[in-house]
Backbone as a ProteinNet text record, in pm:
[ID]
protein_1_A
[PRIMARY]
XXXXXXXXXXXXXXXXXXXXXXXXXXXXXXXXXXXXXXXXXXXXXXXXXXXXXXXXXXXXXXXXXXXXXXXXXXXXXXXXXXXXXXXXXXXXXXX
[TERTIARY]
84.3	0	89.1	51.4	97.5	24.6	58.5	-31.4	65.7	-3	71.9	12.1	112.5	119.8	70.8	-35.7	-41.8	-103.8	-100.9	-85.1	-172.3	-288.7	-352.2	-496.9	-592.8	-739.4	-798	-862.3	-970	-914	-766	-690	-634	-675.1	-690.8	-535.5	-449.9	-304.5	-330.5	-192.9	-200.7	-58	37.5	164.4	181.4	291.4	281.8	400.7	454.6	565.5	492.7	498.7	425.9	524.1	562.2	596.3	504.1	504.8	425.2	528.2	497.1	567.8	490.8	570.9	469.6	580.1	453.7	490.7	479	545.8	551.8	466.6	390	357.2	306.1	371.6	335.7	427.6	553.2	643.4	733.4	757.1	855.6	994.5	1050.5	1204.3	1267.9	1361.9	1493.2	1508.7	1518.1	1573.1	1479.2	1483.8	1381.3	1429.6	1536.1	1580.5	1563.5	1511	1450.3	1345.7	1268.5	1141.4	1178.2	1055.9	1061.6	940.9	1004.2	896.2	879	769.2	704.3	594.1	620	528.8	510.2	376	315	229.4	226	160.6	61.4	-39.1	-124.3	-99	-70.5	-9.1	86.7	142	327.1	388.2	490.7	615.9	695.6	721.2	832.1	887.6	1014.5	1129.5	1197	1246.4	1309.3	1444	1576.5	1662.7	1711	1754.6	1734.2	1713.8	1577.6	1463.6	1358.1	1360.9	1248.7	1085.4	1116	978.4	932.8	1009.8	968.1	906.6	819.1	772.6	737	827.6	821.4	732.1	636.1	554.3	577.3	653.6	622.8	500.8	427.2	355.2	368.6	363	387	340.9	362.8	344	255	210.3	75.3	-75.8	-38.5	-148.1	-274	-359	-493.4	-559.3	-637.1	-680.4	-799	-767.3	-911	-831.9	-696.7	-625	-625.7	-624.4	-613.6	-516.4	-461.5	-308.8	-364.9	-333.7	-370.5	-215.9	-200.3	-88.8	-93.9	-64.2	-20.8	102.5	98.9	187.8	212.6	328.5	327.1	444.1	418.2	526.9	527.6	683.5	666.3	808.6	836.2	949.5	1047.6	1170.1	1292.6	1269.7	1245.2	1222.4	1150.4	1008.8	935.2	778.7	747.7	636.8	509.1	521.8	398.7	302	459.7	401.5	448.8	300.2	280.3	158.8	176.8	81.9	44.2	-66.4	-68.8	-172	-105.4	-191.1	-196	-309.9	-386.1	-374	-384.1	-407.2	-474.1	-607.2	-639.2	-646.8	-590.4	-573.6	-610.3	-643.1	-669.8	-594.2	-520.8	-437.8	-572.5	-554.4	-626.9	-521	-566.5	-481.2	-551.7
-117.3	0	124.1	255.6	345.1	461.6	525.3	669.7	789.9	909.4	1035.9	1096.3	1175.6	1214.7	1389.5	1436.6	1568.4	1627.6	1696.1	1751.3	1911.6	1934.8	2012.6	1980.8	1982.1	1985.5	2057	1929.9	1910.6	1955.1	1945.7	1947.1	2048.1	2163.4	2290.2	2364.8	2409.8	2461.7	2606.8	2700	2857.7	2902	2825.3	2856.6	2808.7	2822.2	2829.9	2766.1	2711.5	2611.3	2501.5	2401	2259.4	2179.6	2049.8	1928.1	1811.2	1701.1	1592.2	1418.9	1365.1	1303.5	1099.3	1042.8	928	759.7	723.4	633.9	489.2	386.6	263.7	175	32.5	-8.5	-184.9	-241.3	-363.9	-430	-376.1	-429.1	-505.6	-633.3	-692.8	-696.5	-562.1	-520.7	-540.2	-497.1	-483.8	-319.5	-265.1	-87.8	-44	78.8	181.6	204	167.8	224.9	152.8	-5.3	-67.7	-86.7	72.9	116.3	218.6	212.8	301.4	407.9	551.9	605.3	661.5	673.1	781.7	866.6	968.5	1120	1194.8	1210.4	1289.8	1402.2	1483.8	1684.9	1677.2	1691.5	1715.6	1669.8	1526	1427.5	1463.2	1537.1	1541	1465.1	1396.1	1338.6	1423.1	1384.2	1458.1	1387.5	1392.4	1311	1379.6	1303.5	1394.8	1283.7	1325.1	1189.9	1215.6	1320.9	1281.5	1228.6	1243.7	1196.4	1167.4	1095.2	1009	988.8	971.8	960.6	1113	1227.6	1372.4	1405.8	1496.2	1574.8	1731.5	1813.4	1951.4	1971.9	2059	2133.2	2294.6	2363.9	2519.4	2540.8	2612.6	2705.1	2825	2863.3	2991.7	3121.5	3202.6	3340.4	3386.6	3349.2	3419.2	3321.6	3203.9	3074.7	3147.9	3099.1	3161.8	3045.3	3163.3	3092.4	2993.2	2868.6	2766.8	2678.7	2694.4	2590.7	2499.5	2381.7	2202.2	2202.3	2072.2	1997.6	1870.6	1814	1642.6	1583.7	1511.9	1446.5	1287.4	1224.8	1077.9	1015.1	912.5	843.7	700.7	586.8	502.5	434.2	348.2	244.1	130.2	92.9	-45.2	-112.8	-237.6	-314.3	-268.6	-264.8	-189.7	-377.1	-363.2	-494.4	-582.1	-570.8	-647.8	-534.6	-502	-506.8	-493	-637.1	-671.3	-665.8	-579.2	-584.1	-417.7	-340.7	-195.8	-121.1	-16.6	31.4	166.5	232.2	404.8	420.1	587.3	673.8	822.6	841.2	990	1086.3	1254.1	1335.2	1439.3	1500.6	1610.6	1743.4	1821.8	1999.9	2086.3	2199.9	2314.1	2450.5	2463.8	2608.5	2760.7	2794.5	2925.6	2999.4	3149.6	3243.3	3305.7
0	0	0	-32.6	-55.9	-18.9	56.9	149.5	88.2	34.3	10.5	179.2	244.7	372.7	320.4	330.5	306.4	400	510.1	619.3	580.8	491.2	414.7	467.6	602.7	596.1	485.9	459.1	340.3	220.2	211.7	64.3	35.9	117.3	117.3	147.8	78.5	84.4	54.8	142.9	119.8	98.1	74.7	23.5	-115.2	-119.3	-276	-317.3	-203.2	-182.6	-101.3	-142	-35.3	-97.1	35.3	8	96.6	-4.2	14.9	68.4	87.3	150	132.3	77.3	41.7	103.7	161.6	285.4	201.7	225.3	173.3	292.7	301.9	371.8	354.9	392.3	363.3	240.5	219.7	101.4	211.2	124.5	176.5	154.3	233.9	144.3	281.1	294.2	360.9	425.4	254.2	247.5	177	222.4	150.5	-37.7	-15.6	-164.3	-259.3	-191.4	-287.6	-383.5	-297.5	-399.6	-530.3	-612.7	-683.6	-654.1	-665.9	-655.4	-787.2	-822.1	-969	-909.2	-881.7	-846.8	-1004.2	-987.1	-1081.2	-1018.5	-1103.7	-1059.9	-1175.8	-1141.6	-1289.1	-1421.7	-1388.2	-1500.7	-1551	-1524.1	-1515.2	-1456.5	-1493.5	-1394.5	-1319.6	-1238.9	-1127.2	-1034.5	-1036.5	-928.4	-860.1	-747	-668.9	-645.3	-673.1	-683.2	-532.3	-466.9	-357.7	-248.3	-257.1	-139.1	-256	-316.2	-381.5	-280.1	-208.3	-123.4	-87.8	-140.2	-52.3	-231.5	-258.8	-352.5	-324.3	-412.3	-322.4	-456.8	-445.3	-550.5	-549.9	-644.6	-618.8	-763.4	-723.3	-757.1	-850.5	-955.7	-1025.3	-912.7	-909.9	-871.8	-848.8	-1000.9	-1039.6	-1034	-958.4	-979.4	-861.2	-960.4	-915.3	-805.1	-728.2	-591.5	-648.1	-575.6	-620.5	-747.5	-761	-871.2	-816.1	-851.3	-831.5	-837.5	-770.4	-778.1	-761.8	-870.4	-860.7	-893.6	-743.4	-731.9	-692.7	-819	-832.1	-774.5	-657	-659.9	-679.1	-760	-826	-744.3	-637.6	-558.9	-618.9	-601.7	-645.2	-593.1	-593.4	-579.5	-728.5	-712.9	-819.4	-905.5	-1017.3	-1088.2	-1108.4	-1023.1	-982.2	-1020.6	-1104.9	-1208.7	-1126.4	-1030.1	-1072.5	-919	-837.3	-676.3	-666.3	-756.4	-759.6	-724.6	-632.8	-590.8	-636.2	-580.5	-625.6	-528.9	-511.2	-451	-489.7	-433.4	-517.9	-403.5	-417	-365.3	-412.4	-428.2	-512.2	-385.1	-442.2	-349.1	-430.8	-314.3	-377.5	-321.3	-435.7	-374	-324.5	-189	-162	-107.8	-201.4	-108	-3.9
[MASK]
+++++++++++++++++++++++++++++++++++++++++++++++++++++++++++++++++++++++++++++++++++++++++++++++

């Protein structure tokens, strides 16, 4: 299973910098690095090589209050296909 950690009541964000944070659960690994993560932003891809499990989102400047952020995440075992999970987050930027 796969939980995105977003710390946002009722989805609801007011910066314009957020990071998301996505938890593994029930894989039978060893190390964390044995996952893969695939984060998506409004069906965009986005990685973080890093911290693969952290997803920072900035915001344009000018993004209007009441914009969506639909954020996909895609876990899985590094080689192993076929033991993959996902999880969703939909937000709404307010200023």
């Amino acid at each position: 299973e796969a939980v995105i950690e977003s710390p946002f009541p009722g989805g609801e964000f007011h910066s314009a910098s957020i990071e998301l944070r996505g938890w593994p659960f029930f894989f039978n690994i060893k190390r964390s690095s044995q996952l893969n993560f695939s984060w998506s932003v409004n069906g965009m891809s986005s990685q973080n090589f890093e911290s693969p499990d952290v997803l920072t989102i900035n915001l344009n400047a000018d993004a209007v209050s009441g914009s969506r952020v639909n954020v996909g995440l895609s876990l899985g075992i590094a080689g192993n296909i076929s033991d993959t999970t996902t999880a969703g987050a939909n937000l709404i930027f307010i200023r």
